[in-house]
N, C-alpha and C positions, 0 to 999 in steps of 0.2 A: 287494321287495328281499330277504326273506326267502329265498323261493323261490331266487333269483338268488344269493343269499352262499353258499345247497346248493350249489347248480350251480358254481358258482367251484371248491368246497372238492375239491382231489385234482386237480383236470383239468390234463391234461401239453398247458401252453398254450404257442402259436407264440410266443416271446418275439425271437428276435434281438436285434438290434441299434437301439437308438434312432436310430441316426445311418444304417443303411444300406437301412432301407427301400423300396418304392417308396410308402410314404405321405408319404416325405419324409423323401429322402435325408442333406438336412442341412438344417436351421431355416433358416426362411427370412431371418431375422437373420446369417446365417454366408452370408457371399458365397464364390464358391467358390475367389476367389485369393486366401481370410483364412490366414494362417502357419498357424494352429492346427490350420485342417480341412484343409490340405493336409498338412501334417506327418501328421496322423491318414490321411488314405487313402493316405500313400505307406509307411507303415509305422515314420516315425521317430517315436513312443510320446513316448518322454521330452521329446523338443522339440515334442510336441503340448502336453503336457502343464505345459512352461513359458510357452506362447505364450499357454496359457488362463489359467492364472493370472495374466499382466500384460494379458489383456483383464479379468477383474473386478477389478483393482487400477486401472485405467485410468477401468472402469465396471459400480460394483456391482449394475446392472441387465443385466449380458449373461447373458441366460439360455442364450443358445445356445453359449457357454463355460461354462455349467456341465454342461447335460447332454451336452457334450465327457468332462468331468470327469467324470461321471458313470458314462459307458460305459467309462475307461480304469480306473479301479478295480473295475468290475462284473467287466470282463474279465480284470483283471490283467495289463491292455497299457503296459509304461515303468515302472509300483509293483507291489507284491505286493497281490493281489483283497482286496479289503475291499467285504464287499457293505452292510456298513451306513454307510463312508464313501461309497460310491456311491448309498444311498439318501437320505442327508443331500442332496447336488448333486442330482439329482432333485425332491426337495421343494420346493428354491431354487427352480429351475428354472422348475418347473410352477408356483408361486406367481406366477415372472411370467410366463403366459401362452406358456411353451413348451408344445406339445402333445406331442412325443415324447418329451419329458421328463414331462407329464402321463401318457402311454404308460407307458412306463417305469418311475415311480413305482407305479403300477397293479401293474403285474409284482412288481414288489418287496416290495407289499405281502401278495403273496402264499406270498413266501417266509422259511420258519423264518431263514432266514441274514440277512435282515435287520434283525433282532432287536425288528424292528415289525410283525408278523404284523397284518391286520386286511382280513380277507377281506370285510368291511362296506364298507368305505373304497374298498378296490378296486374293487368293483361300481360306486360312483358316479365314481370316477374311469374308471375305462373305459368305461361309457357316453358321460363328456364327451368323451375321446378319439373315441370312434367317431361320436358328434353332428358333431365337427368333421371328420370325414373321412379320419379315421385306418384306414388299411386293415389291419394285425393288430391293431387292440383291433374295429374291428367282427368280424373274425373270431375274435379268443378270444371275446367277447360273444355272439356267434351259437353257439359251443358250452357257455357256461356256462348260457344260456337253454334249448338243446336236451339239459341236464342234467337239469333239474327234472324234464321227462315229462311237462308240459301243454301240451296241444292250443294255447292262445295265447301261447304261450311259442316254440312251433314255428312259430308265423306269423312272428312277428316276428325271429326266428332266419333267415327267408329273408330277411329284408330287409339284413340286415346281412352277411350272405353273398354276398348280390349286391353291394353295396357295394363290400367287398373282393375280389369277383372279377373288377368293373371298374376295381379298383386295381391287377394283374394275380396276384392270389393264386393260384397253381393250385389249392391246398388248397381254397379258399373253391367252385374249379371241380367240385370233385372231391365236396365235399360237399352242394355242390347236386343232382350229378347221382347221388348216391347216396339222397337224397330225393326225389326224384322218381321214382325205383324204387320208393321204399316209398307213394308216396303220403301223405306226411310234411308235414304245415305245406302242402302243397299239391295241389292234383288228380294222380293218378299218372298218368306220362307215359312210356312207354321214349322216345320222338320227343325229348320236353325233356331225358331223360336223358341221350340220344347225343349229344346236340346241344353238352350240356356237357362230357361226358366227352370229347366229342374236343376240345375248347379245351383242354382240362388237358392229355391227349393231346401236343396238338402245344408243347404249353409246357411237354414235356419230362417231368413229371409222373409217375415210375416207377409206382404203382398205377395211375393213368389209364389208364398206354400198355395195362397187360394187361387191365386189364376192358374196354375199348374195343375192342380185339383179340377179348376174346371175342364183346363186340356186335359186330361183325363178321363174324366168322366164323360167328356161328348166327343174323345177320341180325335181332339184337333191334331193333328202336327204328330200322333204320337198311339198307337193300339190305346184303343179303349180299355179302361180299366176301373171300374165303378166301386171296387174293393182297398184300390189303392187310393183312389180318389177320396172313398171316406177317413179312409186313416190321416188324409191331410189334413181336411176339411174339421177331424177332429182333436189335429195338435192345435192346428191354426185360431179354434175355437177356446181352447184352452188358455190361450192367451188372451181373449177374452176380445176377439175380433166377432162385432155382432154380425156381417157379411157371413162370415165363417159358422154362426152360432146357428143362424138361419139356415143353411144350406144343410149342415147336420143334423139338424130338428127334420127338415122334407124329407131326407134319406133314413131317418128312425120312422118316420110316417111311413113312408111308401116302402122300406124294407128294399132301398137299393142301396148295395154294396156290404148292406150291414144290417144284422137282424133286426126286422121290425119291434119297435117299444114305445107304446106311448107316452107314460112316463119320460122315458129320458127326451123322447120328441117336445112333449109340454116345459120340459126342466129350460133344454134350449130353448126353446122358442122366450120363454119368458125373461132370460139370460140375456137375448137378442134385443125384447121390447124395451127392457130398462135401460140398454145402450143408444132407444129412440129408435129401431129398426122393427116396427110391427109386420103382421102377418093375419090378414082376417079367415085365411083356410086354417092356421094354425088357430088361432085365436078360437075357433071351430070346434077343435080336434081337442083344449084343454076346457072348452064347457061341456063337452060329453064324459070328462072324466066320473070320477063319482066323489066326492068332498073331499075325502081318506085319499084318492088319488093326485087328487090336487094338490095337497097339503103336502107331501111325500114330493111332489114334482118343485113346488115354488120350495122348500127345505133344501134340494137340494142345488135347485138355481141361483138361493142366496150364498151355497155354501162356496158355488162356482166364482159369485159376482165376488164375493172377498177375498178368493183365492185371486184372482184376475188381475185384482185393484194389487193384492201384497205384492205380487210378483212383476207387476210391469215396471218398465222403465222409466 
């Protein structure tokens, strides 16, 4: 547990939401046409937040109105964030056998604004959570274990990894198959690697999609595929990932995987440089254009960079 209180201490753990996981979305005590959790997932806060208070006045064993309560002060959704009023209903909570509120409580203990700091506490509470099948406490678990730096620490970091990556973690995807590159807690694999990487991949997973892309493109772990590999390289960019933006711009240059165009090569490229990722071959490629093609190329890079900026998270 030692070991494990290091490994907790500083790590920037998946917390979300108690209430919107796919560990469990909402307790399984909270039916899903209860006032309270519907008020809470349509957006009216304050009227979640009355509905829960006359469920524990009703019955001071609802723990799935408390860790309601919990997440609407954590968040600051309907009252102003009070993270130690929200640790209080947490505590309730888990006391009675809520796990995302055991979840939850876990989190909280980790943080100074709680005003209960106790990175000890935490460790045994998110193991119970991820015992029971909690998919982000086995996942922050699996990274406070693979904190320490020992060899059996990293074993059992893939267990709870896996876990959560059959609860549909991408993260948990992503870090499997970034261990298994390293031959980490497990035999090194590129095959196991790609295998995971494209699950994250396909579930959208912005790092995935471009390492995945590039196991693809230089045929690590997985048949080469330079066509498939741009298609990633060009969602991934879409999002407005300059790594991504870059790598689409050299395959519009060079006409691998995807029709050569300089234009849309210059459009990235320039999409890339204002995220602070330049390119001096590229940089190249848009002073040979001709003004008219410049002007058409940075038009449609800016139209990209505001699309990027609306849509991200």
């Amino acid at each position: 547990m030692r070991r494990l209180r290091r490994g907790l201490a500083g790590l920037a753990l998946l917390a979300g939401s108690a209430l919107a996981h796919p560990a469990g979305a909402a307790p399984s005590s909270a039916p899903q046409s209860d006032a309270a959790y519907a008020a809470y997932q349509t957006g009216h806060y304050r009227r979640a937040l009355s509905e829960a208070l006359k469920r524990i006045e009703a019955d001071s064993r609802d723990a799935a109105a408390m860790t309601l309560l919990g997440e609407l002060y954590r968040q600051g959704l309907g009252v102003p964030p009070d993270q130690k009023v929200a640790t209080e209903w947490y505590e309730r909570a888990s006391e009675r056998g809520d796990i995302n509120a055991t979840y939850a409580l876990a989190i909280a203990l980790l943080d100074e604004a709680s005003g209960r700091r106790d990175p000890a506490r935490a460790g045994i509470l998110l193991r119970r959570a991820a015992e029971a099948g909690h998919a982000a406490a086995n996942y922050n678990l699996a990274l406070a274990l693979l904190a320490t730096g020992q060899p059996e620490d990293d074993v059992l970091a893939i267990r709870n990894l896996e876990s959560a990556a059959k609860a549909g973690i991408p993260d948990a995807l992503h870090a499997l198959a970034t261990l298994a590159k390293q031959g980490r807690g497990m035999p090194k694999s590129d095959v196991q690697a790609a295998q995971w990487m494209k699950q994250a991949a396909e579930a959208g997973f912005l790092p995935a999609e471009i390492e995945y892309a590039i196991m693809l493109f230089n045929g690590t772990g997985v048949a080469a595929d330079e066509t498939a590999a741009a298609r990633l390289f060009l969602r991934a960019a879409g999002k407005g990932n300059p790594i991504a933006q870059n790598r689409i711009a050299r395959l519009y240059q060079s006409g691998r995987g995807i029709p050569p165009d300089s234009i849309e090569a210059a459009a990235w490229h320039l999409a890339a440089r204002a995220r602070g990722l330049d390119d001096p071959a590229l940089a190249q490629l848009f002073d040979r254009l001709t003004p008219e093609q410049q002007t058409r190329a940075a038009r449609i890079a800016a139209d990209r960079i505001e699309s990027a900026a609306l849509t991200s998270p």
